[in-house]
N, C-alpha and C positions, 0 to 999 in steps of 0.2 A: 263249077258251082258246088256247094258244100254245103246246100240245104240236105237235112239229114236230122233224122228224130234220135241218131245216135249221137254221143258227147263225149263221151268219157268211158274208162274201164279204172273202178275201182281193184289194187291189188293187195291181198294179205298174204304172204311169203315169206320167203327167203330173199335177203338182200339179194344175193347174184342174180335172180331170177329176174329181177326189174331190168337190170341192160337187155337181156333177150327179147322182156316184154317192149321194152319202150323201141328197139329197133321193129321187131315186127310191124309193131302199132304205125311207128313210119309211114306203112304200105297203106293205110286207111285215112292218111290227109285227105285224099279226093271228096270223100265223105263224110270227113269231118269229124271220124272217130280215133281220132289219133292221139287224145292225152291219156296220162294216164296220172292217178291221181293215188294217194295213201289209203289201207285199210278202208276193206268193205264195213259200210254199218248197215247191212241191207238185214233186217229180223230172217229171209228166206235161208241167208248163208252163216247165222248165228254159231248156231251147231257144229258147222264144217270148222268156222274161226275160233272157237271154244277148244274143239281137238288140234286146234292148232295144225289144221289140214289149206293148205295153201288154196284161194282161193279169187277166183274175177268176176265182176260185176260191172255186167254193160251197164254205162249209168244214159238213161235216156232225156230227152225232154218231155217235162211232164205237167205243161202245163194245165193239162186237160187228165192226166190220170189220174183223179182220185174223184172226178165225176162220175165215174164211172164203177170203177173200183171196188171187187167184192161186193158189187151190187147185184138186181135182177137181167140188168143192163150192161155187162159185164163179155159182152161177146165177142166174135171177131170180125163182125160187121161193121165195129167202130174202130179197124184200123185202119189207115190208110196203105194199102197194099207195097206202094215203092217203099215207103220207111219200114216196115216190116223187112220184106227184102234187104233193104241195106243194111237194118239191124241182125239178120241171121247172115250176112255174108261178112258181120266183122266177126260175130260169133265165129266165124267156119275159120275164119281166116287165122283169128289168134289161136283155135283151138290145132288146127295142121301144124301152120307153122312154129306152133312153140313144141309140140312134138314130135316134130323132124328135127330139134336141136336134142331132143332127147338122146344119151347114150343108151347102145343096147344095138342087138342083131339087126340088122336090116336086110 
């Protein structure tokens, strides 16, 4: 099944860097986070993509996020706990494995 509040990972990089990303992402079909889309336009990663500091952005589904959003209402009572989970295991996942293609001592 591939219900999953995760979707996509927005990338701004280096060309090479996208074959590493899109293989990895491979590993995240089960749940649904496995595309991987052009340039983050997220305002939180403005800064990072300005320095032209490479940069990913879990893109979610967000049909219900801005009900909430920088509100008083704003808390973590309004997430549903699996989709978080699967949101921080694509996190963990793209963040390992693109760093273990890293050069450098091991």
């Amino acid at each position: 099944m591939k219900a999953s509040s995760s979707r996509a990972f927005k990338f701004t990089g280096p060309e090479h860097a996208k074959g590493i990303l899109r293989e990895i992402l491979s590993l995240l079909e089960p749940i649904g986070a496995n595309k991987l889309d052009q340039g983050s336009d997220s305002s939180d990663l403005i800064y990072l993509r300005d320095a032209k500091v490479p940069s990913l952005d879990l893109i979610v589904e967000g049909s219900k996020y801005f009900w909430f959003h920088h509100t008083d209402a704003d808390t973590l009572d309004k997430l549903t706990p699996l989709e978080l989970y699967r949101c921080a295991a694509a996190i963990a996942v793209v963040a390992f494995s693109y760093a273990d293609y890293l050069p450098g001592p091991r």
